[in-house]
C-alpha positions as CSV (number, residue, x, y, z in Angstrom):
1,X,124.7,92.8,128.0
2,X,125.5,94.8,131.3
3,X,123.1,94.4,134.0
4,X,121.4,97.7,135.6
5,X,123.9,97.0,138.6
6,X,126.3,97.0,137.0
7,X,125.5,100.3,134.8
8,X,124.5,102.0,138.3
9,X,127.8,101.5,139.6
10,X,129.5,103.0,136.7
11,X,127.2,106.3,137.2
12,X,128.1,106.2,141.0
13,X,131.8,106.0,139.8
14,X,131.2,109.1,137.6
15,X,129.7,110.9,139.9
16,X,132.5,110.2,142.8
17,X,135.0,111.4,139.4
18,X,132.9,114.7,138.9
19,X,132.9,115.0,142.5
20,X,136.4,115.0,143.1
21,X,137.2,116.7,139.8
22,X,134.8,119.5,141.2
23,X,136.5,119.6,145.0
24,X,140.1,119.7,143.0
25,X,138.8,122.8,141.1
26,X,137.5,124.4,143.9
27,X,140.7,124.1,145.9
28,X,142.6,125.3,142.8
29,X,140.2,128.7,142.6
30,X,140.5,129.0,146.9
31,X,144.1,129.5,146.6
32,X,144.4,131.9,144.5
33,X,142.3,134.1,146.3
34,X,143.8,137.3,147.7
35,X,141.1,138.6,149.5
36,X,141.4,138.0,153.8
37,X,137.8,138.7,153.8
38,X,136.8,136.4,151.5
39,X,139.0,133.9,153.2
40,X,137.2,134.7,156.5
41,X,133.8,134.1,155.0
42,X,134.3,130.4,153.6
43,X,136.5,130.0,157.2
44,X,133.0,130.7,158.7
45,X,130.8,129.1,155.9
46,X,132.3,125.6,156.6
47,X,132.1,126.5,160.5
48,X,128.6,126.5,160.4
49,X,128.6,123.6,157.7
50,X,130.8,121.2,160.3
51,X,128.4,122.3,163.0
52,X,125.2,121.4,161.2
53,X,126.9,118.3,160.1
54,X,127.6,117.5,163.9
55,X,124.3,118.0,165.1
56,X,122.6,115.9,162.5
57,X,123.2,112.9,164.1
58,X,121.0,114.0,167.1
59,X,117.5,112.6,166.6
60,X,114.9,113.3,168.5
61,X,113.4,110.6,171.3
62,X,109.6,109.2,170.8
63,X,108.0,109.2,174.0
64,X,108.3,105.2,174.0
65,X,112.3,105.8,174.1
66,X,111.9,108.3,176.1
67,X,110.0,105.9,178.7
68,X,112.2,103.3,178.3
69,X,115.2,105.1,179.1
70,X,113.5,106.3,182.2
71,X,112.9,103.4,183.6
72,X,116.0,102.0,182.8
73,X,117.7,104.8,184.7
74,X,115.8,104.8,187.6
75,X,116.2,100.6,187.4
76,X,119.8,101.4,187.4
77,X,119.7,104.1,190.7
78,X,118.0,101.5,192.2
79,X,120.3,98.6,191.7
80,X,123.8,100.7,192.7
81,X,124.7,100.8,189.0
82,X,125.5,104.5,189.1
83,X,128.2,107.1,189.5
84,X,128.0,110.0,191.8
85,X,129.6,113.0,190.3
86,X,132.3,113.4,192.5
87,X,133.5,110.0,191.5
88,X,133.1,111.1,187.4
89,X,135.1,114.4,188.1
90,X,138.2,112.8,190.1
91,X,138.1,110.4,186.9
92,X,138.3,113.0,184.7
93,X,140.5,115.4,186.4
């Protein structure tokens, strides 16, 4: 008798197949399009996707973190473990 495990990775594996089934088609329908402007719009659609996508691992701080981080910079300042930005831009020039 399979074991729910067992039967949940079988529906993961399905899924992943209907996924890639589905991006296959989708690719398969994008080039046969014709149209620039219709081009331009998924060009745009998946800008804004990849940008959303990059900002979504920004979380926002609690006040505790926030706290913590303050007074681990200004323990830092105080202990000569920082760079002055002169010394950051020569590095990065």
């Amino acid at each position: 008798m399979e074991q729910l495990s067992d039967k949940f990775v079988i529906l993961i594996k399905i899924d992943l197949m209907n996924l890639e089934a589905r991006k296959i088609e989708f690719i398969q329908e994008f080039l046969k399009l014709e149209s620039e402007e219709k081009i331009s719009q998924f060009e745009n659609m998946l800008k804004k996707e990849k940008r959303s996508d990059d900002l979504d691992h920004l979380t926002q701080m609690t006040q505790d973190e926030l706290e913590k981080r303050m007074d681990r910079s200004e323990s830092d300042f105080q202990n000569n473990r920082y760079k002055e930005s002169s010394e950051l831009l020569d590095k990065y020039k």
